[in-house]
ZAMARKE-250609 format. One record per residue: residue number from 1; z, y, x of N, C-alpha, C, CB in turn. Coordinates in steps of 0.1 Angstrom, whole numbers, padded with zeros to 4 digits. Each point is the difference from the previous one (the first is absolute). Glycine has a CB too. Example, Ala and Ser with C-alpha at 12.3 -4.5 7.8 and 13.67 -1.06 7.14 Angstrom:
<recs>
+-----+-------+-------+-------+-------+-------+-------+-------+-------+-------+-------+-------+-------+
|   n |   n_z |   n_y |   n_x |  ca_z |  ca_y |  ca_x |   c_z |   c_y |   c_x |  cb_z |  cb_y |  cb_x |
+-----+-------+-------+-------+-------+-------+-------+-------+-------+-------+-------+-------+-------+
|   1 |  0078 | -0057 |  0132 |  0000 |  0012 | -0009 |  0000 |  0012 |  0009 |  0012 | -0012 | -0019 |
|   2 | -0019 |  0023 |  0015 |  0000 |  0011 |  0009 |  0008 |  0011 | -0008 | -0022 | -0006 |  0012 |
+-----+-------+-------+-------+-------+-------+-------+-------+-------+-------+-------+-------+-------+
</recs>
This chain:
<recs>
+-----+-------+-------+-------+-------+-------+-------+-------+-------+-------+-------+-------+-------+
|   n |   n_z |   n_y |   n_x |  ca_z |  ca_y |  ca_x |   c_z |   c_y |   c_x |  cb_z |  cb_y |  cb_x |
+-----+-------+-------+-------+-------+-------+-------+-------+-------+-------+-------+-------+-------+
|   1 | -0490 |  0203 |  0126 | -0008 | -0012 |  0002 | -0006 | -0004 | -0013 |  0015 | -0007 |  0019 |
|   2 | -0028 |  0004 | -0019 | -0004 | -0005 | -0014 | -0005 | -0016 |  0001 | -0009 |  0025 | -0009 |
|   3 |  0012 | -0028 | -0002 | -0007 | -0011 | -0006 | -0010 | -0006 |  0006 |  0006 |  0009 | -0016 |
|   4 | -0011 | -0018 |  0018 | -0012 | -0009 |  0003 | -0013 |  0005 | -0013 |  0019 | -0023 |  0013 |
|   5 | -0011 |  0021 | -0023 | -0012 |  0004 | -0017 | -0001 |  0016 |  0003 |  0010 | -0021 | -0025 |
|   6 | -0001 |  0029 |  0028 | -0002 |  0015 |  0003 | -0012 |  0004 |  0010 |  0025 |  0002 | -0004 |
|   7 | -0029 | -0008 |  0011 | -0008 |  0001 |  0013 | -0013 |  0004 | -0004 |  0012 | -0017 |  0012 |
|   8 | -0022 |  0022 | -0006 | -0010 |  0000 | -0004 | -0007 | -0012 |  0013 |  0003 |  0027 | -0016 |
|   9 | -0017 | -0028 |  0014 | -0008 | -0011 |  0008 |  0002 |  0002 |  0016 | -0018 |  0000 | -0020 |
|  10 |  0019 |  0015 |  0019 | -0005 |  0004 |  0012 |  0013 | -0003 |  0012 | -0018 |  0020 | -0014 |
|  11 |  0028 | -0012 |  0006 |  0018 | -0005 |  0008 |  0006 | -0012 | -0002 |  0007 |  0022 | -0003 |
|  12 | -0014 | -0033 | -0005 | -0002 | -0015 |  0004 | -0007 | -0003 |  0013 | -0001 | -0004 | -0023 |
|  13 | -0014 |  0005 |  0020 | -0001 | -0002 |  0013 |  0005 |  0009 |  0016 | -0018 | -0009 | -0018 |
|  14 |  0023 |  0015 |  0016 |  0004 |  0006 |  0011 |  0008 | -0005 |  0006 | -0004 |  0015 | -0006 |
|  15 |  0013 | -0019 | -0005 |  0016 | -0011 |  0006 | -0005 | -0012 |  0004 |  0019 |  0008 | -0016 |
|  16 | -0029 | -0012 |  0010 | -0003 | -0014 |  0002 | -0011 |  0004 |  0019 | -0002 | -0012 | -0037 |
|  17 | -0001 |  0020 |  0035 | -0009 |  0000 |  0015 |  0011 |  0004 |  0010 | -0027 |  0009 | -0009 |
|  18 |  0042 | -0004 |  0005 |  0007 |  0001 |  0011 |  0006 | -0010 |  0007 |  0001 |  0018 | -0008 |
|  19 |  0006 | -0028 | -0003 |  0006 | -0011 | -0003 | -0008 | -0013 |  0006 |  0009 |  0015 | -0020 |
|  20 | -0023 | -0013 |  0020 | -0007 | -0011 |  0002 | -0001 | -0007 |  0016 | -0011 |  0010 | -0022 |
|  21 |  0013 | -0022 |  0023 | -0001 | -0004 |  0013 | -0014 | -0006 |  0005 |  0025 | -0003 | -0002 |
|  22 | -0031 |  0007 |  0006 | -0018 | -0011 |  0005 |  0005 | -0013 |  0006 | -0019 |  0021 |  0010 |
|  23 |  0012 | -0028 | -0019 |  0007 | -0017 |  0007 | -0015 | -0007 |  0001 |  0029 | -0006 | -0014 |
|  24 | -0038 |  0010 |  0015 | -0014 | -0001 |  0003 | -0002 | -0010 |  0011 | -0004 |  0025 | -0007 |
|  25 |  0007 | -0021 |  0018 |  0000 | -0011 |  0012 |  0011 | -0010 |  0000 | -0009 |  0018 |  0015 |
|  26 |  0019 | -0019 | -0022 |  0010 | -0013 | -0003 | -0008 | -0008 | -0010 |  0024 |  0013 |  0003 |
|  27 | -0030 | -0010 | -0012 | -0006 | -0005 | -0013 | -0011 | -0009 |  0009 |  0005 |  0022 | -0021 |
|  28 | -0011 | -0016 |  0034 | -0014 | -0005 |  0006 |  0010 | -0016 |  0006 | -0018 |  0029 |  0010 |
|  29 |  0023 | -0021 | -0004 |  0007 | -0012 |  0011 |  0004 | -0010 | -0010 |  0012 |  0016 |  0020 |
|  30 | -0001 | -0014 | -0033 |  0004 | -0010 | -0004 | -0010 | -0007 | -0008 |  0021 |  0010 |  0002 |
|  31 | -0035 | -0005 | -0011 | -0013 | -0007 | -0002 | -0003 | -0007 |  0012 | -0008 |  0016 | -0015 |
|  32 |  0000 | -0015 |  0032 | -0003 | -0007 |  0007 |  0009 | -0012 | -0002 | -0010 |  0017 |  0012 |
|  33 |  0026 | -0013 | -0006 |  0006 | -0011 |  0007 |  0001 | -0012 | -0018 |  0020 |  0019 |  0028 |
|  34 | -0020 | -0014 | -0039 | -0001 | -0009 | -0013 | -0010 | -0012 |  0003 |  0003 |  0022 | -0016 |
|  35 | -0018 | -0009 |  0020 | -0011 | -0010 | -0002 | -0001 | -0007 |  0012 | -0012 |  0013 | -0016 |
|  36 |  0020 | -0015 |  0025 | -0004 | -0007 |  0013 |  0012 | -0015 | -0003 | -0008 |  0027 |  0020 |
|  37 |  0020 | -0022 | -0033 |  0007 | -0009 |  0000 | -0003 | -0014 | -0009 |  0014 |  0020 |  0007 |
|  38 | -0029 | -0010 | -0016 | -0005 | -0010 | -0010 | -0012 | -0010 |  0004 |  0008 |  0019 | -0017 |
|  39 | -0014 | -0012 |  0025 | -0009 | -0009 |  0010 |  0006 | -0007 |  0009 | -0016 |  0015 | -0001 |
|  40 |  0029 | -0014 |  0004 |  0004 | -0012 |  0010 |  0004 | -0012 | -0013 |  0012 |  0016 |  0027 |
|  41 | -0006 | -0011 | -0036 |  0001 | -0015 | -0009 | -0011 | -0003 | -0009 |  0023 |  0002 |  0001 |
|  42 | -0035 |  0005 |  0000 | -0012 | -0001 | -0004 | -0011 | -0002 |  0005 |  0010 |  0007 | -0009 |
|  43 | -0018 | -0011 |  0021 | -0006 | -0001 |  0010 | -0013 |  0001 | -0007 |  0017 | -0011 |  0016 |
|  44 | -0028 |  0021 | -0008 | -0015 |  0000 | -0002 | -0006 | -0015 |  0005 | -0001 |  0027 |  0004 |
|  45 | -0011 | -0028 | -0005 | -0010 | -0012 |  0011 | -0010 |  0015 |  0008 | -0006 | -0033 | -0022 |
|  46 |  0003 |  0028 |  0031 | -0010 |  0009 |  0005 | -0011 |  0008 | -0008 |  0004 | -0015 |  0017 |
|  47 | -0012 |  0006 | -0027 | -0004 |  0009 | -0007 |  0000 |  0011 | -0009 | -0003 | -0014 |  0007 |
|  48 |  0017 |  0014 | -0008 |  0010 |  0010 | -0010 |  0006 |  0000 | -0007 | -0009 |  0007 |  0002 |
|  49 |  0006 | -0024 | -0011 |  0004 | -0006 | -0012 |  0011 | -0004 |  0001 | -0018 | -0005 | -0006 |
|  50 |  0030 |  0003 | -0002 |  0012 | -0004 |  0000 |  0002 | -0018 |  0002 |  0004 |  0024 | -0015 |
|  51 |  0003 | -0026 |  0026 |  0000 | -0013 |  0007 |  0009 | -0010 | -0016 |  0003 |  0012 |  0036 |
|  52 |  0003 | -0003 | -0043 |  0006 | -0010 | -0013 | -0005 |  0004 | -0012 |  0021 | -0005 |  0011 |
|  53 | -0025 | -0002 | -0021 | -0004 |  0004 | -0012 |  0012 |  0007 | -0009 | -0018 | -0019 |  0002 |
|  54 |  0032 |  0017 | -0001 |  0007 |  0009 | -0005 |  0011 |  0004 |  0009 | -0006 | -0008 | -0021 |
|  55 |  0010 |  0026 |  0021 |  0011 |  0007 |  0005 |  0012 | -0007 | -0002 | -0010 |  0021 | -0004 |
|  56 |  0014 | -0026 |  0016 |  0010 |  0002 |  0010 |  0013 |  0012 | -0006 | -0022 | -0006 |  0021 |
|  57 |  0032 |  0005 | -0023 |  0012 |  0006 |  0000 |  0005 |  0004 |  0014 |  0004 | -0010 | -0021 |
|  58 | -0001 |  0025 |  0028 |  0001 |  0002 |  0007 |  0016 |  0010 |  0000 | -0029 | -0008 |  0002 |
|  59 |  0034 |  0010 |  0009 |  0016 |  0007 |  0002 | -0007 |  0008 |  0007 |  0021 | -0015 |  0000 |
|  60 | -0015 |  0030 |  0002 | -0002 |  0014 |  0007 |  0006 | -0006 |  0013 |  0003 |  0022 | -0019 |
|  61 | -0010 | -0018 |  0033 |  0009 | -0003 |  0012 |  0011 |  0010 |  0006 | -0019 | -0012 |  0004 |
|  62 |  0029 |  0009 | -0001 |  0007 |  0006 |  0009 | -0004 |  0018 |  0003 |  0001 | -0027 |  0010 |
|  63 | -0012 |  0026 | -0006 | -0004 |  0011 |  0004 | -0004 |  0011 | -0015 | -0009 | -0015 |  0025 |
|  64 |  0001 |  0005 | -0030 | -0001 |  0011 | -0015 |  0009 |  0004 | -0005 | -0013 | -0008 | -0006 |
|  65 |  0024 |  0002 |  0005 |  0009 |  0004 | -0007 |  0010 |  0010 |  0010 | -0003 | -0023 | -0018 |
|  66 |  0003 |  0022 |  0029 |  0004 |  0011 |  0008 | -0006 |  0016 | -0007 |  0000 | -0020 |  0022 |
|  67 | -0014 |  0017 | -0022 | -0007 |  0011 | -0003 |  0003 |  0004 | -0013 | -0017 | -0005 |  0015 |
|  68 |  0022 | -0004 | -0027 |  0001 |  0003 | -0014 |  0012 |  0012 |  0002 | -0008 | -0027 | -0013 |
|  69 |  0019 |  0018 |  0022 |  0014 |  0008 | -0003 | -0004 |  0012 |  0010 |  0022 | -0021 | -0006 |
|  70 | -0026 |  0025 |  0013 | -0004 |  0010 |  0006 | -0005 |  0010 | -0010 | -0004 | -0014 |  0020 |
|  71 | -0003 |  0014 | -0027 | -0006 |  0008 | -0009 |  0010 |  0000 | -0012 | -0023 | -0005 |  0009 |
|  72 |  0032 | -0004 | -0010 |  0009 |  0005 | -0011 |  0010 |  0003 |  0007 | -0005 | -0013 | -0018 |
|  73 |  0012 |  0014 |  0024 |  0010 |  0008 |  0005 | -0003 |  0015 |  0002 |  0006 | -0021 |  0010 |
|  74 | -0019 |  0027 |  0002 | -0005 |  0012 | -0005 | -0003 |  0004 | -0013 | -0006 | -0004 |  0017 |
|  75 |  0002 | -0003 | -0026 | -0001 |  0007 | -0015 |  0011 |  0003 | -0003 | -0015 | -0010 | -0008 |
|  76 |  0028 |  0003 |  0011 |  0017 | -0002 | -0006 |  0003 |  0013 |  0009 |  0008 | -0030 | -0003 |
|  77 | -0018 |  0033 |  0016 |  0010 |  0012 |  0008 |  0010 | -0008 |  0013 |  0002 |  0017 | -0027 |
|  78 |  0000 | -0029 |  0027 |  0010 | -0007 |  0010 | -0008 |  0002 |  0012 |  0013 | -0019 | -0015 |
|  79 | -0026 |  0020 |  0017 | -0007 |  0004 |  0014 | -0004 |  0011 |  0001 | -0006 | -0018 |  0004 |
|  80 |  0002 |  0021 |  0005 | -0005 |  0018 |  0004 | -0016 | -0005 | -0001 |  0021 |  0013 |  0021 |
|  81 | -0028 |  0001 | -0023 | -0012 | -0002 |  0004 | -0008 | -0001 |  0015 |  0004 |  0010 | -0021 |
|  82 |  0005 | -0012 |  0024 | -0003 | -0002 |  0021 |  0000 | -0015 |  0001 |  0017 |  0023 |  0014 |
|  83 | -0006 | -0026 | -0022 |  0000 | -0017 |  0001 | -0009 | -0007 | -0008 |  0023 |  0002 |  0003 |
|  84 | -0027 |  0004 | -0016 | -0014 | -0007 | -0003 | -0011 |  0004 |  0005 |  0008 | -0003 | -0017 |
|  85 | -0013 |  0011 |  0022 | -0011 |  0003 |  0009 |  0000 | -0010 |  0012 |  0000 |  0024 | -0007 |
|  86 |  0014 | -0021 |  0015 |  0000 | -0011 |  0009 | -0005 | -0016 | -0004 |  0018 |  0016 |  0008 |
|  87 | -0014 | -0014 | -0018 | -0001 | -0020 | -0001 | -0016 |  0000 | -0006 |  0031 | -0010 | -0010 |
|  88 | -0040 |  0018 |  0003 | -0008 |  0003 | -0002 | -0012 |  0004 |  0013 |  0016 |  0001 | -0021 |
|  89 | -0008 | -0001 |  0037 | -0015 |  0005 |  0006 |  0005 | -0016 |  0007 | -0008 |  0036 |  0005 |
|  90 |  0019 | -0038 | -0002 |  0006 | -0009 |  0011 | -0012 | -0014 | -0008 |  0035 |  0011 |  0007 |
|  91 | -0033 | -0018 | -0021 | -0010 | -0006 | -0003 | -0012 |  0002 |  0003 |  0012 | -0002 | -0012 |
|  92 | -0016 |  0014 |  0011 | -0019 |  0001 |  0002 |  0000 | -0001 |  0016 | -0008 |  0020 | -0022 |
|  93 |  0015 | -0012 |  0029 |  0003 | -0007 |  0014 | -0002 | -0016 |  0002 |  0016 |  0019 |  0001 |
|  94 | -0008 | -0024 | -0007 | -0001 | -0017 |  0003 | -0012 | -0007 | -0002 |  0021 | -0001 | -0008 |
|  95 | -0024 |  0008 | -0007 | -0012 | -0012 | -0007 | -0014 |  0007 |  0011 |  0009 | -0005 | -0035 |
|  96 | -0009 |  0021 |  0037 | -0009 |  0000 |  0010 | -0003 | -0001 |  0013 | -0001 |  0006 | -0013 |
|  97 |  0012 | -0010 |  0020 |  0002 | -0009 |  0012 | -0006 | -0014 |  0000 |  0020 |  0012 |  0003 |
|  98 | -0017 | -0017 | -0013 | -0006 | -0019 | -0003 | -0013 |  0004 | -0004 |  0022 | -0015 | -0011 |
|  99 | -0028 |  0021 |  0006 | -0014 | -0002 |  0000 | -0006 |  0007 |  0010 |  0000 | -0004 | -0020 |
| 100 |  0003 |  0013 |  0026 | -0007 |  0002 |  0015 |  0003 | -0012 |  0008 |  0004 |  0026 |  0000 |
| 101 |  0007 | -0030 |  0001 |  0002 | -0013 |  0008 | -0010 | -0011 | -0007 |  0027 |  0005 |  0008 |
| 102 | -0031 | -0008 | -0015 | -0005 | -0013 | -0006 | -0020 |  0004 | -0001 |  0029 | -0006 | -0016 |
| 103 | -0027 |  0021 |  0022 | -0015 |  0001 |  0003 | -0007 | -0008 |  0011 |  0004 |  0023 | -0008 |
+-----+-------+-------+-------+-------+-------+-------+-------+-------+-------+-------+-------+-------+
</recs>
């Protein structure tokens, strides 16, 4: 076994591309559900402009933070990758049910 400094570039990256987990669609979900939590304690006016002249302090909801430890537990290995996919389509399922419904 060698060293990490013994390695050359190439059998770095290798381990790192075997090792690596795509959290690409967790990263989406947990950005949306962020920014939907900072607009509820930050409200637009219709024309686009912010309804208060200064930001609002805002808490992650319930749900975000579901999605945070979801993605850290997979990284940690405590879930399978069936169980983050799952919780990853089961969301896009939801949020695109409510906007077909709200068409």
């Amino acid at each position: 076994m060698k060293f990490l400094s013994e390695m050359s570039d190439k059998e770095l990256k290798e381990i790192i591309a075997e090792n690596a987990k795509n959290t690409n669609a967790i990263d989406k979900i947990i950005a949306e559900l962020a920014m939907k939590d900072f607009l509820r304690a930050n409200p637009r006016k219709a024309d686009g402009k912010p309804k208060y002249k200064k930001y609002h302090p805002y808490r992650l909801s319930e749900e975000t933070n579901e999605a945070r430890d979801v993605k850290f537990n997979y990284l940690d290995g405590l879930i399978t990758e069936e169980q983050y996919k799952g919780f990853c389509i089961s969301y896009n399922l939801r949020t695109r049910q409510t906007e077909i419904l709200d068409k």
